[in-house]
C-alpha positions in Angstrom: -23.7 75.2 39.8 -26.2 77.7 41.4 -27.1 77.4 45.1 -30.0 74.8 45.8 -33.0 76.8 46.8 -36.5 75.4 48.2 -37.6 75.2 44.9 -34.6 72.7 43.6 -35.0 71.0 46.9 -38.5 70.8 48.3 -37.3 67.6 50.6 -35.0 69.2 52.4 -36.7 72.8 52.9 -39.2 70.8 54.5 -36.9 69.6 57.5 -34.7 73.2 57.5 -38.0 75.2 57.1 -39.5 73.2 60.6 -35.8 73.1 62.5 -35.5 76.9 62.1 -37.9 77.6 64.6 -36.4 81.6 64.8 -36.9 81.8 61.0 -33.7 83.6 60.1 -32.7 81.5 57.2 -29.7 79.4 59.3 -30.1 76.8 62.1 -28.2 77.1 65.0 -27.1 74.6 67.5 -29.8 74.6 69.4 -32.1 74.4 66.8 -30.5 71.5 65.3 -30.1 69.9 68.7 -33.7 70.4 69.8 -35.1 69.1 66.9 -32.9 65.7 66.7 -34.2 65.8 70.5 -37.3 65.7 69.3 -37.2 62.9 66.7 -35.4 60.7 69.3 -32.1 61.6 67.5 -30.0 63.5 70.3 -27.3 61.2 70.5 -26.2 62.4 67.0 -26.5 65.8 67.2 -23.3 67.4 67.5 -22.1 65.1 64.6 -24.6 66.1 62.4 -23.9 69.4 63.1 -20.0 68.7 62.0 -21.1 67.2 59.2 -22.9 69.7 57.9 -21.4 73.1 59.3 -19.2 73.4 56.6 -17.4 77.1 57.8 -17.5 76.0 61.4 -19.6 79.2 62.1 -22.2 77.9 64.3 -24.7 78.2 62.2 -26.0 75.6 59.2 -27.0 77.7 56.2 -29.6 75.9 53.9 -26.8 75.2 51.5 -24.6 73.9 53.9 -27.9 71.5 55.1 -28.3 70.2 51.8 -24.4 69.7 51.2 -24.4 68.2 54.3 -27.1 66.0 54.1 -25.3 63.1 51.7 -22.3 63.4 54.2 -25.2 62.4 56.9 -25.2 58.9 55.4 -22.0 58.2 55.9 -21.4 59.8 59.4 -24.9 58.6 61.0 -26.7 56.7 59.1 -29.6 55.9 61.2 -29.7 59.6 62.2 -30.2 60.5 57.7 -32.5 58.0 57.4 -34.9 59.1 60.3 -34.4 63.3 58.9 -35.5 61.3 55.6 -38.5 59.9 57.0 -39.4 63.3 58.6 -39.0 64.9 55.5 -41.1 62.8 53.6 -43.7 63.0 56.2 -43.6 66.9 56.3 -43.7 66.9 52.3 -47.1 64.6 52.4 -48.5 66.8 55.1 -47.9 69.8 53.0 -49.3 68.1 49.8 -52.4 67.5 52.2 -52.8 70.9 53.3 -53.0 71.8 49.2 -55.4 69.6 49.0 -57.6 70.9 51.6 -57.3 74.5 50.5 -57.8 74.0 47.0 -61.6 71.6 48.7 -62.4 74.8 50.1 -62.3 76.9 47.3 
């Protein structure tokens, strides 16, 4: 099975893409934790960040996020659900921007 790309996973390269605020491909604690801070998740951070730091590096590749993401629902439900909802959100702003470009053309 070949590595999920943002192609194969549109969902969550929505969330990743907007938590890497650095844009180096990974998300590190303080990414993670800033954004969870953000969506009124804090609480959950650092075992979200267990969940889904698979090597223990640090750092949460995007195939480790989307590996990690079903473990979410079993480790902090409410946290998973409310990424979810952020995801969607993020996918239908994106579809909207689409739209508006393709309007101006």
């Amino acid at each position: 099975m070949s590595d999920p790309t943002k192609e194969s996973h549109p969902r969550q390269w929505a969330v990743f893409s907007q938590i890497d605020a650095n844009g180096d491909g990974s998300l590190s604690t303080q990414e993670f934790h800033s954004a969870l801070e953000a969506m009124g998740e804090e609480g959950f951070a650092y075992k979200m960040i267990e969940a889904m730091d698979a090597d223990g590096d640090g750092e949460i590749t995007f195939v480790e996020f989307v590996a990690g993401f079903d473990k979410l629902y079993e480790t902090v439900p409410d946290s998973a659900y409310a990424i979810e909802d952020e995801a969607e959100r993020l996918e239908e702003a994106a579809k909207e921007d689409i739209v508006e470009d393709i309007q101006r053309e």
